[in-house]
PALUMSE-691825 format. One record per atom (N, C-alpha, C, CB): residue in three letters; chain; x, y, z. Coordinates in nm, 3 decimals, padded with zeros to 5 digits. Glycine has a CB too. Example, Ala and Ser with C-alpha at 12.3 -4.5 7.8 and 13.67 -1.06 7.14 Angstrom:
# PALUMSE-691825
REC:ALA:A:01.319:-00.569:00.780
REC:ALA:A:01.230:-00.450:00.780
REC:ALA:A:01.320:-00.330:00.780
REC:ALA:A:01.131:-00.447:00.905
REC:SER:A:01.285:-00.225:00.708
REC:SER:A:01.367:-00.106:00.714
REC:SER:A:01.290:00.003:00.787
REC:SER:A:01.408:-00.060:00.572
//
This chain:
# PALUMSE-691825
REC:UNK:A:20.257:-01.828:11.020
REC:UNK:A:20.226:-01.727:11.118
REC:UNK:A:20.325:-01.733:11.235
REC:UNK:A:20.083:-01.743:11.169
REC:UNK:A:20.344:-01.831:11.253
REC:UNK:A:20.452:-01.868:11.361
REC:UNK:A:20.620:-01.790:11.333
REC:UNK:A:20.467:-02.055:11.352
REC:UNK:A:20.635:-01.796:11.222
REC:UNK:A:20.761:-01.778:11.185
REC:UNK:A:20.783:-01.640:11.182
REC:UNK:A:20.791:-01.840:11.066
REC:UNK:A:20.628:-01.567:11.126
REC:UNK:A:20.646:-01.429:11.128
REC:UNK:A:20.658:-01.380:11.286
REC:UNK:A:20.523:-01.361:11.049
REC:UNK:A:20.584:-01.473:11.374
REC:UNK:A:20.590:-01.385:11.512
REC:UNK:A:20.736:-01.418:11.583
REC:UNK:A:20.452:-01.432:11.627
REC:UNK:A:20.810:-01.519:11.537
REC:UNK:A:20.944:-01.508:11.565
REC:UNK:A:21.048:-01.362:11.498
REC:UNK:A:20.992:-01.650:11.510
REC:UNK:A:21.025:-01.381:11.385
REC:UNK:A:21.083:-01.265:11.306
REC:UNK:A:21.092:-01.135:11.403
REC:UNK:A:20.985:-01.231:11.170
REC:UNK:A:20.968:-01.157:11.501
REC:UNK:A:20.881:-00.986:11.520
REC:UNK:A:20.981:-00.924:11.602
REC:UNK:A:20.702:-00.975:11.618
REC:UNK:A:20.963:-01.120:11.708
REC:UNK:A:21.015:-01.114:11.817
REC:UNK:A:21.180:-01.053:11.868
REC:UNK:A:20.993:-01.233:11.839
REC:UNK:A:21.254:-01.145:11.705
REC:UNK:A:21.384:-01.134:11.723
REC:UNK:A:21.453:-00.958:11.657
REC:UNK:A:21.443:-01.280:11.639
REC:UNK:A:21.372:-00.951:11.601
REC:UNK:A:21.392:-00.773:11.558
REC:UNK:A:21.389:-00.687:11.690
REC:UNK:A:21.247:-00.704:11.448
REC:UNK:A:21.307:-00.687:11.756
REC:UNK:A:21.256:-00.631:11.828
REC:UNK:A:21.368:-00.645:11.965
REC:UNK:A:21.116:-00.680:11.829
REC:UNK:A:21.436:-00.743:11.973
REC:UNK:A:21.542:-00.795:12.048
REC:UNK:A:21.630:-00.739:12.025
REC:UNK:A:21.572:-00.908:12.041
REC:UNK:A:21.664:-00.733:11.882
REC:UNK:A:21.814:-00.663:11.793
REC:UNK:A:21.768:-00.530:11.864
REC:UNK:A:21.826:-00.657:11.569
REC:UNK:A:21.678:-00.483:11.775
REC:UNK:A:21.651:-00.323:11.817
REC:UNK:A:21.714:-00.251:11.954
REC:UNK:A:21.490:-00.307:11.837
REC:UNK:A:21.618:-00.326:12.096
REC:UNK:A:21.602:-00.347:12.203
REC:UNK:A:21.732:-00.351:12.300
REC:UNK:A:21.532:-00.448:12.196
REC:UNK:A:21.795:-00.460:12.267
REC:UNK:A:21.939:-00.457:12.273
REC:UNK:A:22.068:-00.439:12.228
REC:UNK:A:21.951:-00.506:12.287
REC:UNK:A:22.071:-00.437:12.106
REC:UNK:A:22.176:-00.426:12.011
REC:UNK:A:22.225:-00.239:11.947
REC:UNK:A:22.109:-00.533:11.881
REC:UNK:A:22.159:-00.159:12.001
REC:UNK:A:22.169:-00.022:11.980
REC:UNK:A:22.251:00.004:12.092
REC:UNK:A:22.038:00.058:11.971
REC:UNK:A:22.333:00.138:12.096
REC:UNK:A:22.430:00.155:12.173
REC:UNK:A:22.368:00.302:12.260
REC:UNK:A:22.577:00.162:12.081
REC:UNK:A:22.291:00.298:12.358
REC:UNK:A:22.299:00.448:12.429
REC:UNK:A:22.343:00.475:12.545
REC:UNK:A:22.190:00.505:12.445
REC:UNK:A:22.345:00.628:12.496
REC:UNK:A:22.462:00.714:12.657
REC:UNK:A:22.425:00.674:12.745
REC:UNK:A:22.468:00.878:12.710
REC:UNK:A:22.292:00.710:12.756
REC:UNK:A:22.200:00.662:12.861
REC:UNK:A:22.221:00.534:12.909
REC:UNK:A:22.071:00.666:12.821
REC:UNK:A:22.221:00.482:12.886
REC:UNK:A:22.239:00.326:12.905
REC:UNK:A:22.400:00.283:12.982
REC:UNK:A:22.227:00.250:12.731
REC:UNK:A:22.485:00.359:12.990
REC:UNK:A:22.634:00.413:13.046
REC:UNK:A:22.607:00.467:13.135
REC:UNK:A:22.723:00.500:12.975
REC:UNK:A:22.507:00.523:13.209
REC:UNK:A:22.518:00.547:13.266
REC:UNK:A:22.458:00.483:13.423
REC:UNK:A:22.513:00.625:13.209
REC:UNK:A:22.561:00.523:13.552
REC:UNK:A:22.518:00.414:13.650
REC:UNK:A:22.378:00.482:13.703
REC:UNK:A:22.642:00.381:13.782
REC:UNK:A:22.327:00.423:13.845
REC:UNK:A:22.226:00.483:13.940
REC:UNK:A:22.259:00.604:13.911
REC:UNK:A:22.229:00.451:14.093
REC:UNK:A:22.382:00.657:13.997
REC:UNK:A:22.446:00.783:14.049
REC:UNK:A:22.531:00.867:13.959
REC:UNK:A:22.529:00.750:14.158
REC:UNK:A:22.443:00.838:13.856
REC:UNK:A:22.512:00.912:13.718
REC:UNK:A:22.630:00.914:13.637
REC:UNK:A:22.519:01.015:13.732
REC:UNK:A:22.746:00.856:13.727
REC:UNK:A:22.856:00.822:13.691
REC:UNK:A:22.835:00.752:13.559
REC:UNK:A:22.918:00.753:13.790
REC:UNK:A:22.968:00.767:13.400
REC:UNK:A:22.963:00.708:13.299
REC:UNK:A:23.024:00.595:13.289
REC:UNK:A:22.989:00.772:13.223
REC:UNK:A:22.986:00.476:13.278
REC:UNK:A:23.033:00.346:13.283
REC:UNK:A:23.137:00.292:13.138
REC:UNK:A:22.892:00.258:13.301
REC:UNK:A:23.193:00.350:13.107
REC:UNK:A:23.286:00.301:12.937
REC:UNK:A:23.396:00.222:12.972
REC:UNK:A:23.368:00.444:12.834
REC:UNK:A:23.391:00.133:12.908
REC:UNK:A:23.504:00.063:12.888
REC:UNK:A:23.649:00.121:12.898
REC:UNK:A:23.487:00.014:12.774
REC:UNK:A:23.711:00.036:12.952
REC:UNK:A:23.897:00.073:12.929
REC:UNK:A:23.989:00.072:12.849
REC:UNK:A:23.970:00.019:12.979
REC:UNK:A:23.912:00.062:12.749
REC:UNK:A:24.029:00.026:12.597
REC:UNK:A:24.049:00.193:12.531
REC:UNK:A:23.922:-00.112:12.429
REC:UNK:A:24.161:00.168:12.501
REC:UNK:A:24.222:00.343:12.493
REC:UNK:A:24.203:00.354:12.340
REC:UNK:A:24.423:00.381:12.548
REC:UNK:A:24.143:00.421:12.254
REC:UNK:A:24.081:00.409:12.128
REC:UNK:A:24.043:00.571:12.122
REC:UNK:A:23.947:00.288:12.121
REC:UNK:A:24.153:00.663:12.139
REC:UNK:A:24.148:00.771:12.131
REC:UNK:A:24.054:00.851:12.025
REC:UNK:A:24.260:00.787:12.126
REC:UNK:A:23.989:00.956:12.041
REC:UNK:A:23.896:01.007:11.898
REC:UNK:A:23.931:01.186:11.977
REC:UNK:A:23.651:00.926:11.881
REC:UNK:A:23.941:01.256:11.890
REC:UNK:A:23.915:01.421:11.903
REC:UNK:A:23.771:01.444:11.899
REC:UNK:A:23.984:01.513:11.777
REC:UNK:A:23.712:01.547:12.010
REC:UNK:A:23.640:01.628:11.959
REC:UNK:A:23.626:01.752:11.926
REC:UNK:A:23.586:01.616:11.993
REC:UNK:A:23.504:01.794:11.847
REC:UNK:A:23.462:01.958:11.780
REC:UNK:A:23.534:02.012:11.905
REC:UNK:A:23.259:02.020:11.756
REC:UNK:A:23.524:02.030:12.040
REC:UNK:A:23.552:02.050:12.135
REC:UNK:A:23.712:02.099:12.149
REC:UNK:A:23.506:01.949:12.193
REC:UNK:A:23.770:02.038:12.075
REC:UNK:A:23.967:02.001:11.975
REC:UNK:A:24.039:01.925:12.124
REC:UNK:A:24.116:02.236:11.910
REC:UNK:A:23.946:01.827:12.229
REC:UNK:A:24.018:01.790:12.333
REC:UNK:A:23.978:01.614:12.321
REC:UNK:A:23.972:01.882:12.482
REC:UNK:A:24.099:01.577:12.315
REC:UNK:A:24.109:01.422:12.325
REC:UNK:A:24.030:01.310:12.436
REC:UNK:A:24.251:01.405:12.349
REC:UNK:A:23.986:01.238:12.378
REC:UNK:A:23.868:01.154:12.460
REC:UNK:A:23.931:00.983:12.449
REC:UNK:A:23.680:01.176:12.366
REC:UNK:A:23.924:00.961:12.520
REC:UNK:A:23.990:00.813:12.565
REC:UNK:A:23.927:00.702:12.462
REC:UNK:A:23.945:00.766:12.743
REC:UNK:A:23.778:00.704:12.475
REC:UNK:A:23.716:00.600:12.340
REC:UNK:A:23.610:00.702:12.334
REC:UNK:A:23.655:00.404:12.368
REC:UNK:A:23.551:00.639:12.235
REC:UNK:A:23.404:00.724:12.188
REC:UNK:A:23.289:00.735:12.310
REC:UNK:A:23.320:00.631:12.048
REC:UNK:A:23.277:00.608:12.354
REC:UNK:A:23.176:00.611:12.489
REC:UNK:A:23.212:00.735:12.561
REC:UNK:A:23.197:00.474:12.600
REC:UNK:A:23.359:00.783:12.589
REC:UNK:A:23.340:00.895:12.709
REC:UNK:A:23.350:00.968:12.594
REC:UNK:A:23.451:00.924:12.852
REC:UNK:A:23.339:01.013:12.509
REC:UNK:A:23.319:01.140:12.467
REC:UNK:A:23.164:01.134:12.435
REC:UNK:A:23.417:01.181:12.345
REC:UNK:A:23.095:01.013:12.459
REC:UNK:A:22.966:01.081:12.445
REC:UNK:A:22.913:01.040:12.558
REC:UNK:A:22.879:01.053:12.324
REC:UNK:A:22.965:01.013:12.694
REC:UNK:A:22.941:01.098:12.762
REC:UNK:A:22.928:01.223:12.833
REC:UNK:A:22.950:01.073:12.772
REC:UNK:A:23.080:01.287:12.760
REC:UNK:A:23.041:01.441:12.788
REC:UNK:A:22.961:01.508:12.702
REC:UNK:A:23.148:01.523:12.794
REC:UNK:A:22.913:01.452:12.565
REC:UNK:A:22.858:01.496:12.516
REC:UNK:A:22.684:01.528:12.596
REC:UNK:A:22.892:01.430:12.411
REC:UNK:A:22.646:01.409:12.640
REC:UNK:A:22.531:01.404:12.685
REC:UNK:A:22.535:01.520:12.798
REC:UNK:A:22.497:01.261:12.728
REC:UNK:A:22.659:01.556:12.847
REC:UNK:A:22.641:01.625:13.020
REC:UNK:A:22.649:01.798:12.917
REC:UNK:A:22.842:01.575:13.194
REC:UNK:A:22.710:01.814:12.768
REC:UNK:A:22.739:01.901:12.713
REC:UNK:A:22.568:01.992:12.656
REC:UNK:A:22.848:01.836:12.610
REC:UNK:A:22.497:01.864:12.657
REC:UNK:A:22.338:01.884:12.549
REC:UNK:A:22.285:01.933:12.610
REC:UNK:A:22.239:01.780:12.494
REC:UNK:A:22.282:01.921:12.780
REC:UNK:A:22.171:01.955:12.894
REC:UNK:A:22.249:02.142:12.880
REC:UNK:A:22.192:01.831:13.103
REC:UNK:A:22.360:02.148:12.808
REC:UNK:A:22.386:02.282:12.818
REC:UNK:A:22.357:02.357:12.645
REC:UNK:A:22.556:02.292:12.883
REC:UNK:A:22.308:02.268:12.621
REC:UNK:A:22.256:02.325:12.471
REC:UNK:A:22.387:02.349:12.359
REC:UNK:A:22.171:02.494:12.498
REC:UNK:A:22.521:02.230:12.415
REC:UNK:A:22.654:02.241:12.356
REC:UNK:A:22.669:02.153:12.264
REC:UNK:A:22.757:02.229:12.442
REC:UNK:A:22.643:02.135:12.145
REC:UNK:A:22.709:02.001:12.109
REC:UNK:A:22.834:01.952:12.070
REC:UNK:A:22.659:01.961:12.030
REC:UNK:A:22.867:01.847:12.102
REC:UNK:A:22.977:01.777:12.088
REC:UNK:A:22.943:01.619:12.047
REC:UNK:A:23.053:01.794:12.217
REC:UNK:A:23.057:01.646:11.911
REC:UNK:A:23.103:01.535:11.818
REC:UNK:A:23.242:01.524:11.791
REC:UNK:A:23.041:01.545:11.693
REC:UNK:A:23.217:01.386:11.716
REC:UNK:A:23.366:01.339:11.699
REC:UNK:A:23.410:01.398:11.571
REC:UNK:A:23.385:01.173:11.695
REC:UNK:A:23.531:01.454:11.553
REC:UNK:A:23.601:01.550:11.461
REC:UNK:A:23.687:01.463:11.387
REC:UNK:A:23.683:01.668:11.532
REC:UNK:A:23.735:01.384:11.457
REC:UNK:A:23.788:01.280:11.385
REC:UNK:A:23.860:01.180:11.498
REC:UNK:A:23.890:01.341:11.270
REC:UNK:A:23.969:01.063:11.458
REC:UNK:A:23.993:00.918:11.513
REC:UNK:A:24.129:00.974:11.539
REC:UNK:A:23.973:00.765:11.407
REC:UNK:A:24.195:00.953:11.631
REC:UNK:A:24.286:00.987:11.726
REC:UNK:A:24.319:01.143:11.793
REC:UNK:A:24.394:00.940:11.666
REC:UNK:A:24.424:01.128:11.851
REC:UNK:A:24.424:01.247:11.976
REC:UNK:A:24.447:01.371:11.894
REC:UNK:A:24.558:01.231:12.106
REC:UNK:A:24.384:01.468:11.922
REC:UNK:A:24.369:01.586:11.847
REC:UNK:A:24.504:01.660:11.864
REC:UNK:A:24.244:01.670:11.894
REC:UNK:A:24.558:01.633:11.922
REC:UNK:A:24.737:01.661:11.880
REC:UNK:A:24.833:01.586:11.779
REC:UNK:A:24.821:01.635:12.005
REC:UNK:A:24.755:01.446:11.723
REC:UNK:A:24.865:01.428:11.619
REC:UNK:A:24.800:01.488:11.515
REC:UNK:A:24.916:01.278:11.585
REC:UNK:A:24.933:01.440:11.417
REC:UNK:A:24.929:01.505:11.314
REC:UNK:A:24.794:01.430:11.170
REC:UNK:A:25.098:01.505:11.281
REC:UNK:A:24.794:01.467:11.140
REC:UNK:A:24.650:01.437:11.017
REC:UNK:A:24.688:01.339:10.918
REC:UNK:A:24.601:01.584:10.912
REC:UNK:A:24.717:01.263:10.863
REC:UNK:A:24.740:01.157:10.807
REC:UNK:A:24.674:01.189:10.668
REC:UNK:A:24.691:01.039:10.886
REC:UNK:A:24.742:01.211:10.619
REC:UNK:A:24.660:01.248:10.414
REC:UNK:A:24.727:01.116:10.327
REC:UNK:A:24.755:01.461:10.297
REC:UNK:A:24.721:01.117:10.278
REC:UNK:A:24.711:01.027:10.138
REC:UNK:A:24.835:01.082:10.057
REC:UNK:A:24.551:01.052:10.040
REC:UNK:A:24.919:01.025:10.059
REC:UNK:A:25.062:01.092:09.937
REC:UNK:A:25.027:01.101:09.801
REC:UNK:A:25.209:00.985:09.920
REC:UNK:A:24.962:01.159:09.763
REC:UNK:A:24.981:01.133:09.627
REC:UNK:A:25.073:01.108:09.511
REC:UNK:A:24.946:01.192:09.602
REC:UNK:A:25.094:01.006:09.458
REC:UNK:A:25.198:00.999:09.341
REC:UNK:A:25.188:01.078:09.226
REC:UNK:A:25.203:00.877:09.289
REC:UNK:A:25.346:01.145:09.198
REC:UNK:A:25.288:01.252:09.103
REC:UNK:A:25.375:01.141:08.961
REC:UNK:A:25.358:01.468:09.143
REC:UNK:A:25.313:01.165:08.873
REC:UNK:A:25.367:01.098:08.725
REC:UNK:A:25.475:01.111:08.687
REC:UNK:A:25.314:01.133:08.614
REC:UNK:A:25.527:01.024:08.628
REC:UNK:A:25.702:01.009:08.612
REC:UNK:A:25.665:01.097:08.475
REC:UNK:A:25.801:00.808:08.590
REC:UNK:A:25.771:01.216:08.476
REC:UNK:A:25.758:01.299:08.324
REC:UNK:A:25.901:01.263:08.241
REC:UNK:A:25.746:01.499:08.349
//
């Protein structure tokens, strides 16, 4: 019984703390608190966002306008798209 109420405990911890929200970025005075590491992502939006945290912070300031915004894809929406070369068969 003991072991299960540890289990309960430590889930509940993961849960509790270990989830990532906007909300939670944000200060008293509303300001978005994200990190400084430059980890560029595009959004639907087609405008480049520094890391994911600030783009979902504008996302969150985007929802209160009934806008959504997501990530379109992983770097600045000005480079170019990165595909896969395909090898074509030696005939």
């Amino acid at each position: 019984m003991r072991s299960w109420s540890l289990v309960v405990v430590l889930l509940a911890a993961i849960v509790l703390l270990g989830g990532e929200s906007v909300y939670a970025r944000r200060s008293k005075d509303g300001a978005c608190a994200c990190p400084r590491i430059y980890d560029p992502v595009c959004g639907t939006d087609l405008s480049t966002y520094a890391n994911r945290c600030m783009l979902d912070c504008k996302a969150e300031e985007m929802a209160a306008r009934s806008i959504e915004l997501r990530v379109l894809r992983r770097g600045a929406c000005d480079e170019p798209i990165q595909e896969p070369i395909e090898e074509q068969p030696e005939e």
